[in-house]
Rosetta silent file (secondary structure, phi, psi, omega in degrees, C-alpha in Angstrom):
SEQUENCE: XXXXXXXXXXXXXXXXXXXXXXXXXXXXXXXXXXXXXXXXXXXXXXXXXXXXXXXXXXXXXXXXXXXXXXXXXXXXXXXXXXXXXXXXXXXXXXXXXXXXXXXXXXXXXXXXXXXXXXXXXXXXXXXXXXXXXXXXXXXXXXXXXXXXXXXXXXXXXXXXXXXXXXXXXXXXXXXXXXXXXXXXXXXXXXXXXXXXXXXXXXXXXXXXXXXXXXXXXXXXXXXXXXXXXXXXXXXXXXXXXXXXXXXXXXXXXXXXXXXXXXX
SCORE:     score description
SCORE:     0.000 S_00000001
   1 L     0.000  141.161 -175.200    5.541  -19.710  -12.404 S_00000001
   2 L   -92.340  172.134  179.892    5.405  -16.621  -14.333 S_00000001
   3 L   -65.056  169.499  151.338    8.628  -14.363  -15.131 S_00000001
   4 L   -79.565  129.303 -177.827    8.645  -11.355  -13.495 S_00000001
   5 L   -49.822  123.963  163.027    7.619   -7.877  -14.893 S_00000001
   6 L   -59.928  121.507 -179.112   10.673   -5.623  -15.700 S_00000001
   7 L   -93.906  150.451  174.399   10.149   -2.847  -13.323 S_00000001
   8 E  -105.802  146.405  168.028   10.781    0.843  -14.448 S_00000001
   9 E  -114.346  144.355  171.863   12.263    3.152  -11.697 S_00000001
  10 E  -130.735  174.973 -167.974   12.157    6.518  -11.085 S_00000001
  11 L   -85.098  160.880  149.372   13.749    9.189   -8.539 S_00000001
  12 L   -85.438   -6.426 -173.523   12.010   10.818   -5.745 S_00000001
  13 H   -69.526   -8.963 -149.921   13.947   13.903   -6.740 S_00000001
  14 H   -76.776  -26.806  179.622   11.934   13.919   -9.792 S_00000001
  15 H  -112.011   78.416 -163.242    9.190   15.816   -7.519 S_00000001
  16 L  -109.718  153.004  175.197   11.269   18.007   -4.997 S_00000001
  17 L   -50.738  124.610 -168.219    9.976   20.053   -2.424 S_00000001
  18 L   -59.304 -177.159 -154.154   10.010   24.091   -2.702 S_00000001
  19 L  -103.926  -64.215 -174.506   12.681   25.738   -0.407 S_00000001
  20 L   -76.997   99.149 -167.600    9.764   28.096    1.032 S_00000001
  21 L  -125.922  173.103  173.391    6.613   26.219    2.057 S_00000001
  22 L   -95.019  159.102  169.699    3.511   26.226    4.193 S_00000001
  23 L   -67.502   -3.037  157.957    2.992   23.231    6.776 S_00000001
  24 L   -91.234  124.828  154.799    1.006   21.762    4.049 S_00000001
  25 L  -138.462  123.773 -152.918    2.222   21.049    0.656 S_00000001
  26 E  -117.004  160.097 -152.814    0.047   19.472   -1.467 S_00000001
  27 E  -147.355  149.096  121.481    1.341   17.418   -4.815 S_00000001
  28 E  -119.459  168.045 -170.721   -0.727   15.341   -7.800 S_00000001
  29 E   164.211  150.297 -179.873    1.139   13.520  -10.273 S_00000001
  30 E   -72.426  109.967  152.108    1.045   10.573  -12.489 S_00000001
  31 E   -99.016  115.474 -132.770    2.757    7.441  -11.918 S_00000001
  32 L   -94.863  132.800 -166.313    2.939    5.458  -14.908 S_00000001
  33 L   -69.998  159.202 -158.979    1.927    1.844  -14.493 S_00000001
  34 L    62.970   23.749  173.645    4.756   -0.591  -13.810 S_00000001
  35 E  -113.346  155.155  156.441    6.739    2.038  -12.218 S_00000001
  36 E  -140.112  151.119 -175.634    8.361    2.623   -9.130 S_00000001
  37 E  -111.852  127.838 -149.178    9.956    5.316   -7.381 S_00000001
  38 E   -77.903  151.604  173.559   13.014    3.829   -5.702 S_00000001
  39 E   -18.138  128.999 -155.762   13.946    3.860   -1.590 S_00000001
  40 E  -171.084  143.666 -176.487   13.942    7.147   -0.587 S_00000001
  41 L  -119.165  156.061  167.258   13.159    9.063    3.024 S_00000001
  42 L  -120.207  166.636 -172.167   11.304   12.358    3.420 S_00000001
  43 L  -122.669    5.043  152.820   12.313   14.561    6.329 S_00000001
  44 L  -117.484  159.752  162.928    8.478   15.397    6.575 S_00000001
  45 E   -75.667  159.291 -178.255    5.788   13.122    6.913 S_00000001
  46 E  -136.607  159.999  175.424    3.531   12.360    4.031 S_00000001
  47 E  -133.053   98.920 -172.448   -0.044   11.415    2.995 S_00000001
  48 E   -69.028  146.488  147.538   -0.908    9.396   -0.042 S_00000001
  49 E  -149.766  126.137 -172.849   -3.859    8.879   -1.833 S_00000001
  50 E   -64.152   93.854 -153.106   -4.613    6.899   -5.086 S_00000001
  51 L   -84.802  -49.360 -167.630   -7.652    9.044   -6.694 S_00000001
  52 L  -149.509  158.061 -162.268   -7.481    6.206   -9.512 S_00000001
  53 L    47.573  152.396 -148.822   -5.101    3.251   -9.494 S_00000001
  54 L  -112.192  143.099  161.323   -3.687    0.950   -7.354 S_00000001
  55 E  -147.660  159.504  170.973   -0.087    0.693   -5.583 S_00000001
  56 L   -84.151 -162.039 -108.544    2.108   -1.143   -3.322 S_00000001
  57 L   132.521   94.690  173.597    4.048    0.634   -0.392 S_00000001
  58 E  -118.483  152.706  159.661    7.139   -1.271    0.819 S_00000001
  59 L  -107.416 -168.939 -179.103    9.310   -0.944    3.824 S_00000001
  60 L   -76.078  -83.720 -158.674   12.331   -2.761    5.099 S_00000001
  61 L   -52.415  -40.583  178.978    9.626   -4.811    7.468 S_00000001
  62 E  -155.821  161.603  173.659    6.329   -5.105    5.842 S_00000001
  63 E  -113.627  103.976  162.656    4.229   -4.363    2.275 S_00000001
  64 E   -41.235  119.161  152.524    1.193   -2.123    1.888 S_00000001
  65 L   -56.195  122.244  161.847   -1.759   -2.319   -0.744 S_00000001
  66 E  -101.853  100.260  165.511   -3.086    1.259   -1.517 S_00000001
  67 L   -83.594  150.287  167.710   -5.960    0.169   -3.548 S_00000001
  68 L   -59.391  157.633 -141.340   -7.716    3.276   -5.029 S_00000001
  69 L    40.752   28.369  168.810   -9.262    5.481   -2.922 S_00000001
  70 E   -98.590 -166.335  117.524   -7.780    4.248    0.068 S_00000001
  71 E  -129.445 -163.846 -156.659   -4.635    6.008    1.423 S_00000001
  72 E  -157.641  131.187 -177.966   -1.336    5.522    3.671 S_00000001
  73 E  -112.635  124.212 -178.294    0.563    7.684    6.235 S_00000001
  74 L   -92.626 -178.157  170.066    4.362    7.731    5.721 S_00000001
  75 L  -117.550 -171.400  174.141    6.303    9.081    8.923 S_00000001
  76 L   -93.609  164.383  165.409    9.325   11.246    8.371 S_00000001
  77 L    46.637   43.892  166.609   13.063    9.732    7.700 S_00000001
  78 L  -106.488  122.518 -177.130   10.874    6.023    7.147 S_00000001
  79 L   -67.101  124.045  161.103   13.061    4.319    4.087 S_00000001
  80 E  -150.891  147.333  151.294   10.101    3.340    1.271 S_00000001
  81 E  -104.913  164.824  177.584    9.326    2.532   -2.036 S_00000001
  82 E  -141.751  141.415 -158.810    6.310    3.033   -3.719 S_00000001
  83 E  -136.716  128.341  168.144    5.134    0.822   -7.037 S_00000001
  84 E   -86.220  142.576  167.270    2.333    1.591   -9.426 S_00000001
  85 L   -86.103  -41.482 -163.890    0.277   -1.564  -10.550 S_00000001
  86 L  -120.266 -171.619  147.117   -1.653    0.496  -12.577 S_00000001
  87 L   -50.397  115.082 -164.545   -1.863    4.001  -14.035 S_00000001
  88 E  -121.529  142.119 -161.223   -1.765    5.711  -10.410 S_00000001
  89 E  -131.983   85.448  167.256   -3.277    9.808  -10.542 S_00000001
  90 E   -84.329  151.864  166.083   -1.915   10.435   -7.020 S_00000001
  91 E  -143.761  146.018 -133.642   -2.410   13.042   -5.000 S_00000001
  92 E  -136.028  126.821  174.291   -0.223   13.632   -2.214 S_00000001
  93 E  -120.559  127.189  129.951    0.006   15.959    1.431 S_00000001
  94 E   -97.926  141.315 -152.227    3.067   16.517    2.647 S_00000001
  95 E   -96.227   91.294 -175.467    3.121   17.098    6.196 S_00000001
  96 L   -50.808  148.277 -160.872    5.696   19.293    8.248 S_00000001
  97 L   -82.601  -13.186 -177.565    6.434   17.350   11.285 S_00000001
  98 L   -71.627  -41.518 -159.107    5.329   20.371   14.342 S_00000001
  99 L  -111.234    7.740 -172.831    1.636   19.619   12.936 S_00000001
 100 L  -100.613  148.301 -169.336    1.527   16.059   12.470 S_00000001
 101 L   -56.236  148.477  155.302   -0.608   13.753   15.209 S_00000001
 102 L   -42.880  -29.471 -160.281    1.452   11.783   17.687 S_00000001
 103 L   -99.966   21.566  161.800   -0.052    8.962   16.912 S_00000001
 104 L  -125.177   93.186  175.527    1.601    8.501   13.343 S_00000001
 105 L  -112.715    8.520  138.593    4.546    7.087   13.990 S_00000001
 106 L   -98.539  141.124  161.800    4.394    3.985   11.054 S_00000001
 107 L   -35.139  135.532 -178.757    2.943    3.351    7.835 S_00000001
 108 E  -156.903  133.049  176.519   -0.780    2.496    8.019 S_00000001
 109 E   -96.789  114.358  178.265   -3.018    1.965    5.440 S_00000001
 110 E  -103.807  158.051  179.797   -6.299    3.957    5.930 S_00000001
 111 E   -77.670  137.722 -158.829  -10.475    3.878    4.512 S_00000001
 112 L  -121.238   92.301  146.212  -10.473    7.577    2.572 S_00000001
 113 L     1.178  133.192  148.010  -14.413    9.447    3.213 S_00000001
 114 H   -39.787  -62.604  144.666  -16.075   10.428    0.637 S_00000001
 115 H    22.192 -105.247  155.664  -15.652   13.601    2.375 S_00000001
 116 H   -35.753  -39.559 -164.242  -11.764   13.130    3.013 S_00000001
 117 H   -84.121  -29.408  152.186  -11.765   12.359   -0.742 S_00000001
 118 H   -50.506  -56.060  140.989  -12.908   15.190   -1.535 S_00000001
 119 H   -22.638  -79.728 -179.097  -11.398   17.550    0.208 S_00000001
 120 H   -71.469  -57.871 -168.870   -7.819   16.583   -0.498 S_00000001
 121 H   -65.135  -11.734  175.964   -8.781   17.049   -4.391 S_00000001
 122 H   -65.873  -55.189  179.032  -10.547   20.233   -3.854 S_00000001
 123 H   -43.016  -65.528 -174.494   -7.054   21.110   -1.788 S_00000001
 124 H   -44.817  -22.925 -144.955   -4.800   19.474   -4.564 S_00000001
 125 H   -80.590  -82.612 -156.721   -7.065   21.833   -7.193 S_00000001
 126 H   -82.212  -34.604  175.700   -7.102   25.280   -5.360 S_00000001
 127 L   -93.718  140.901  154.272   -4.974   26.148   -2.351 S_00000001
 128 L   -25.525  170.041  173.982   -1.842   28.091   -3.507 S_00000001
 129 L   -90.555  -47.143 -141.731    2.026   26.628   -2.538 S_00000001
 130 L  -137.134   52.214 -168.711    2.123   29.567   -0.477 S_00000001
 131 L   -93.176  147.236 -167.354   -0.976   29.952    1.077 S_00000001
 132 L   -73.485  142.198 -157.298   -2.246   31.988    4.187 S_00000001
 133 L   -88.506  -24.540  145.677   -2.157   29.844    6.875 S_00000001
 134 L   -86.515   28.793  172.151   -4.627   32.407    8.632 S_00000001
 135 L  -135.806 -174.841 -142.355   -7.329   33.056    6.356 S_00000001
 136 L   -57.781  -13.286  176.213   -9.506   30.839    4.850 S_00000001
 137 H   -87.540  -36.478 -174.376   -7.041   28.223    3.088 S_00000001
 138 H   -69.418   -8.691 -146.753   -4.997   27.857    6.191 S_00000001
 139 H  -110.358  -32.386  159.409   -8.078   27.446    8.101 S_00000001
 140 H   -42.565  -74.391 -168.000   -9.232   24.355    5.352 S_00000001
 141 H   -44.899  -29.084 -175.508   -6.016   22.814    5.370 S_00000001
 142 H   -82.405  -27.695 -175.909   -6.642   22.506    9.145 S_00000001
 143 H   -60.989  -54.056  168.190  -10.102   20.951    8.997 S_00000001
 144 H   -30.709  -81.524 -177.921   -8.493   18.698    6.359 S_00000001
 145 H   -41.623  -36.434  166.517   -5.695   17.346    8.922 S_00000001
 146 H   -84.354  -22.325  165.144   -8.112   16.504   11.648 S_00000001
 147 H   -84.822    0.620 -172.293  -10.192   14.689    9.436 S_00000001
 148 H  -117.000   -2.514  153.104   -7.629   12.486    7.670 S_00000001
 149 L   -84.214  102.591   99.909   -5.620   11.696   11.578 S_00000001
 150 L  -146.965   39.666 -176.519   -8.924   10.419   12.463 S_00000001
 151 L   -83.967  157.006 -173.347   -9.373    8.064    9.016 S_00000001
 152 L   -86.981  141.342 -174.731  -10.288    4.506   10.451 S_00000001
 153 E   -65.606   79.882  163.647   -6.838    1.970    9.822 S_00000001
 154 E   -41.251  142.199 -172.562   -7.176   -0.852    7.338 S_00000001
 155 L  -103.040   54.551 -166.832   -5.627   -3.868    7.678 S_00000001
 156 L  -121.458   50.322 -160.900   -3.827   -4.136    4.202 S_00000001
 157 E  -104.927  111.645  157.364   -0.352   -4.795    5.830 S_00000001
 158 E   -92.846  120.218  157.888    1.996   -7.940    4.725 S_00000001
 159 E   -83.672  133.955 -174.538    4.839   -8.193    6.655 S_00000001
 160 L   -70.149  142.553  161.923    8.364   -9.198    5.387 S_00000001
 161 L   -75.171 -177.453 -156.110   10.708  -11.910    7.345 S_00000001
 162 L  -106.601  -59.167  177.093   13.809  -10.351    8.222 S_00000001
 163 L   -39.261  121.802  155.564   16.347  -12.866    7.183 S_00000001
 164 H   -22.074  -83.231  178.422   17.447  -12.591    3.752 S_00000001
 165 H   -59.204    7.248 -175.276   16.419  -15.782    2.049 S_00000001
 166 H  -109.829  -47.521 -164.474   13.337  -15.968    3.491 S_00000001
 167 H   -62.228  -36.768 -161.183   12.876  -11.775    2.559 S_00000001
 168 H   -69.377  -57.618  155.473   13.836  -12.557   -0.888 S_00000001
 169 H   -56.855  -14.519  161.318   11.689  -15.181   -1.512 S_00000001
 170 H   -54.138  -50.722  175.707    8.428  -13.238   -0.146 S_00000001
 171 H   -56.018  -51.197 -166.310    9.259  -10.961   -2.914 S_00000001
 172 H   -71.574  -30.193 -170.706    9.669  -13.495   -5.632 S_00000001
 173 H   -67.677  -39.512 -165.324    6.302  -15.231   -4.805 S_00000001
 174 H   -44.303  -41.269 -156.353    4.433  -11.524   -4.595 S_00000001
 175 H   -69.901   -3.942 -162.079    5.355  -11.736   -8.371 S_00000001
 176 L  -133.595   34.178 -161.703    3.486  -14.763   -8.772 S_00000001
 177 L   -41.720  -34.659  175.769    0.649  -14.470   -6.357 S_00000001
 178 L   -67.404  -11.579 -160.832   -1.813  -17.273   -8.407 S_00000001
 179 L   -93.343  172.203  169.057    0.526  -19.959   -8.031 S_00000001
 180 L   -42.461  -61.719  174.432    0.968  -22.746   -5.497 S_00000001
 181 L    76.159   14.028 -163.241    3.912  -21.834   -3.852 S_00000001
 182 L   -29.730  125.983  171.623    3.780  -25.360   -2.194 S_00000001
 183 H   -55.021  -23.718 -178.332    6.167  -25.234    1.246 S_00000001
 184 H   -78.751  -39.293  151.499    7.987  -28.268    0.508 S_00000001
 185 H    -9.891 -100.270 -145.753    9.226  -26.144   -2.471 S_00000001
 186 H   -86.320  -14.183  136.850   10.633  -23.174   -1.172 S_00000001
 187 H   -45.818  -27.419 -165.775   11.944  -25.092    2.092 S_00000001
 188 L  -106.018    7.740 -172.363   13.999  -26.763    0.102 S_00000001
 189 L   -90.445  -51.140 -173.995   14.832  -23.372   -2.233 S_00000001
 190 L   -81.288   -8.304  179.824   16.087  -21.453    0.975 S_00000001
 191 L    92.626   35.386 -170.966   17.522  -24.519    2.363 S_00000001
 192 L  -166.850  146.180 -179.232   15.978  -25.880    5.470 S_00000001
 193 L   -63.330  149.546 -171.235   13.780  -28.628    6.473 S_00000001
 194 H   -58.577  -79.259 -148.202    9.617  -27.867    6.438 S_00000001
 195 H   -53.544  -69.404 -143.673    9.819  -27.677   10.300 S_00000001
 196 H   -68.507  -29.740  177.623   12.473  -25.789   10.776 S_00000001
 197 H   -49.100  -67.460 -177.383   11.072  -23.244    7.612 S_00000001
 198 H   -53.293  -36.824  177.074    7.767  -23.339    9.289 S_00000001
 199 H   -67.574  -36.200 -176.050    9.318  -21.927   12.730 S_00000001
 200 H   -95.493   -1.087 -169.846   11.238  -19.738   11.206 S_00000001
 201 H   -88.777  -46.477  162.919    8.895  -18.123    8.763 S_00000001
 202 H   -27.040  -64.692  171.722    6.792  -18.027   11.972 S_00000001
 203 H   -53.903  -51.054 -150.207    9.038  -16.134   14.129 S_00000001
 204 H  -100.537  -14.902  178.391   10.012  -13.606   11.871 S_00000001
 205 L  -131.972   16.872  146.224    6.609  -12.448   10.293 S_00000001
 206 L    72.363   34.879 -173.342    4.272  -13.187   13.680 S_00000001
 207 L  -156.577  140.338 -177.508    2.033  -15.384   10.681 S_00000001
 208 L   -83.691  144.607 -171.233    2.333  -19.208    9.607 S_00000001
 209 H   -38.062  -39.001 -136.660    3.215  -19.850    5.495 S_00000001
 210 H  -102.756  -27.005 -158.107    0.136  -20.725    4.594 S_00000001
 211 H   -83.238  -34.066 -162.050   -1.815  -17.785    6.421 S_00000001
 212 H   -95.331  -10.246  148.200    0.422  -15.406    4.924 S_00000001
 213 H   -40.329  -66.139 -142.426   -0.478  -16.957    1.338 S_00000001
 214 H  -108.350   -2.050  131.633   -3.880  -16.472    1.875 S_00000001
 215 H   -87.937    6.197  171.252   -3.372  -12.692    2.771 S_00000001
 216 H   -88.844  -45.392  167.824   -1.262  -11.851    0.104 S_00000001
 217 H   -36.642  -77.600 -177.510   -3.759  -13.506   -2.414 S_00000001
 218 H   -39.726  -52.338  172.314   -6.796  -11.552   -0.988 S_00000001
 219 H   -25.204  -63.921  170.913   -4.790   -8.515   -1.057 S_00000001
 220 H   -77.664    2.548  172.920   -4.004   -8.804   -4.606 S_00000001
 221 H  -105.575  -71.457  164.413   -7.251   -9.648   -5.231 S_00000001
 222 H    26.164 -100.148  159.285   -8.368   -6.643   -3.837 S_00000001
 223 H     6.926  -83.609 -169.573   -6.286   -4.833   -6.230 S_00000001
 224 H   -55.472  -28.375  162.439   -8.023   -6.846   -9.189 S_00000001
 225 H   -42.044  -63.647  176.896  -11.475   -5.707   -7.729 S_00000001
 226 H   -65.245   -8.543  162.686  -10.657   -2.110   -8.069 S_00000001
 227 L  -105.282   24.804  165.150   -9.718   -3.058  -11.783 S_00000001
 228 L    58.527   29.972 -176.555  -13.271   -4.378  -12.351 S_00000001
 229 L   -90.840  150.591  171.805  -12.210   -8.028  -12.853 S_00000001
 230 L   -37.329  147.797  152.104  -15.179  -10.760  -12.199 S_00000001
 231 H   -62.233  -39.760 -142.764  -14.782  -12.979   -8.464 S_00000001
 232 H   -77.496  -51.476  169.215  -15.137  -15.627  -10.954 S_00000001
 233 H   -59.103  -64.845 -156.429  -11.525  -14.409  -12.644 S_00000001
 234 H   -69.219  -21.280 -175.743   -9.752  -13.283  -10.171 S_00000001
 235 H   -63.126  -78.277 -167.484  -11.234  -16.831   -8.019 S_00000001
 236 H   -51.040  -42.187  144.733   -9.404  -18.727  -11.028 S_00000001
 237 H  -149.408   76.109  146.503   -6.384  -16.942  -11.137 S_00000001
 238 L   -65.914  -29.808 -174.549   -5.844  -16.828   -7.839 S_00000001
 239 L    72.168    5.343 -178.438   -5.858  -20.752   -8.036 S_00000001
 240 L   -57.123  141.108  175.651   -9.162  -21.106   -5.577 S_00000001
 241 L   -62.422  -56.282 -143.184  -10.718  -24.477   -6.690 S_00000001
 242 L  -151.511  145.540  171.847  -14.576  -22.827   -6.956 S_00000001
 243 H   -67.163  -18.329  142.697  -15.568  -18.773   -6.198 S_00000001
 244 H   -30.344  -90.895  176.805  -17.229  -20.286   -3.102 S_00000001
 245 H   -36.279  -54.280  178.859  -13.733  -20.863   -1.793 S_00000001
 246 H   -67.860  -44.102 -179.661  -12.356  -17.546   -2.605 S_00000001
 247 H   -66.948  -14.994 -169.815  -15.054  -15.579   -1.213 S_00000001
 248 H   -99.635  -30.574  145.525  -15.135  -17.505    2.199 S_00000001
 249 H   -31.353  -52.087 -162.292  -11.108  -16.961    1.865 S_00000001
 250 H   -76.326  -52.322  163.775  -11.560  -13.338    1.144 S_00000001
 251 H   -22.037  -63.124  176.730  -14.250  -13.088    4.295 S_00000001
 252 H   -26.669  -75.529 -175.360  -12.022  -14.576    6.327 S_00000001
 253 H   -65.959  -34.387 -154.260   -9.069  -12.237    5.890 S_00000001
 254 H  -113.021  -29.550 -171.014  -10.942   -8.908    5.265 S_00000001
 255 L   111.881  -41.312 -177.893  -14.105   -9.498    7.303 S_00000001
 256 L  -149.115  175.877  175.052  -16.536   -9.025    4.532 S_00000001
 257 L   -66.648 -172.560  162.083  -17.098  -10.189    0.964 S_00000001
 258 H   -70.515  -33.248  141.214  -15.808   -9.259   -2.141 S_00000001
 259 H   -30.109  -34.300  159.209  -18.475   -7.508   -3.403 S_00000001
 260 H   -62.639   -2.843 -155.857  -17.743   -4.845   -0.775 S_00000001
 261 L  -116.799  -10.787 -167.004  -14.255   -4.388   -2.796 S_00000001
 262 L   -92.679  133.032  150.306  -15.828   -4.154   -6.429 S_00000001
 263 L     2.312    0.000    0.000  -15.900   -1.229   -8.536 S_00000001
């Protein structure tokens, strides 16, 4: 199994909000790969999106992919971190809470328009901090909001178990996503018999060990897509016996091939 990457952390203060704003405030900024910016709440909601480079999203409950040019709707006061894999050139709407849809009340990972994609960098580029919300920027910014509540939801959600030794160990395997991870293992790491593992692993993340293996792989291969590696690499280390296998894995989870994910 490999070690784990020394993560660098950073604040969320390091980007703080002006005192006077519009119901829009829109942010880019770098995140430097192998970084993260540590647990932290907003008291607005926010909307990432990864123009280039990939990140995670974690919560207490479950862990998000962003790959680029996807994005992810934070709520307000929701405890997260957020971790660059790569060089990540985000750009970022924060969202006053009077204007945001009812219907984002969790994290969700969303499909970004060309459009949408567009848009928010045109936004990021050109409207002002302090822009009129009734002439032609405020009237953008509005177009903007109904098209990115109505982005279609992705399904790039891992959930954590809840129990400590079980949470802990989700985490250590993420670091080592190619490897076996064999069950008889890490029952016996945490300390419980394979049935009793299997039930409880069960319970607590609404997905059986093996299932939730095989979406954390695809996930992460995902990732490795948007960083222009081969099926044939990432199939290998990944640990799939033949690229056959991974792609009818990857189908499986996602719906479509891998080829829909590459670069």
């Amino acid at each position: 199994m490999k070690a784990s990457v020394k993560r660098n952390w950073v604040s969320s203060q390091d980007y703080p909000m002006p005192k006077v704003r519009r119901p829009v405030h829109f942010r880019s900024y770098l995140i430097k790969s192998n970084t993260g910016v540590l647990p932290h709440t907003h008291e607005f909601a926010q909307f990432h999106c990864a123009r280039k480079g990939n990140m995670r999203l974690e919560t207490a409950d479950n862990c998000w992919i962003v790959p680029s040019h996807y994005g992810i709707w934070i709520p307000a006061y929701m405890e997260h971190t957020v971790w660059a894999m790569d060089d990540v050139f985000l750009e970022s709407l924060d969202i006053e809470t009077d204007v945001i849809d009812e219907t984002i009340t969790m994290c969700k990972a969303v499909t970004i328009s060309d459009v949408a994609k567009e848009l928010i960098h045109y936004a990021s580029e050109t409207i002002p901090e302090l822009y009129d919300e009734h002439g032609k920027d405020g009237k953008l910014v509005s177009v903007l909001l109904d098209i990115i509540f109505n982005l279609p939801q992705v399904d790039f959600v891992l959930p954590w178990p809840q129990s400590p030794a079980l949470n802990e160990m989700c985490r250590t395997i993420l670091e080592s996503p190619g490897s076996e991870h064999f069950i008889e293992f890490w029952s016996a790491k945490v300390g419980m018999s394979t049935r009793n593992f299997s039930r409880k692993f069960k319970k607590e993340t609404g997905l059986s060990f093996s299932l939730w293996k095989q979406k954390m792989r695809i996930f992460e291969s995902v990732i490795m897509l948007k960083q222009s590696k081969s099926v044939t690499t990432i199939a290998l280390e990944m640990g799939y016996s033949s690229t056959a296998a991974f792609s009818y894995s990857f189908k499986s989870v996602l719906g479509v091939p891998p080829t829909e994910y590459s670069v």
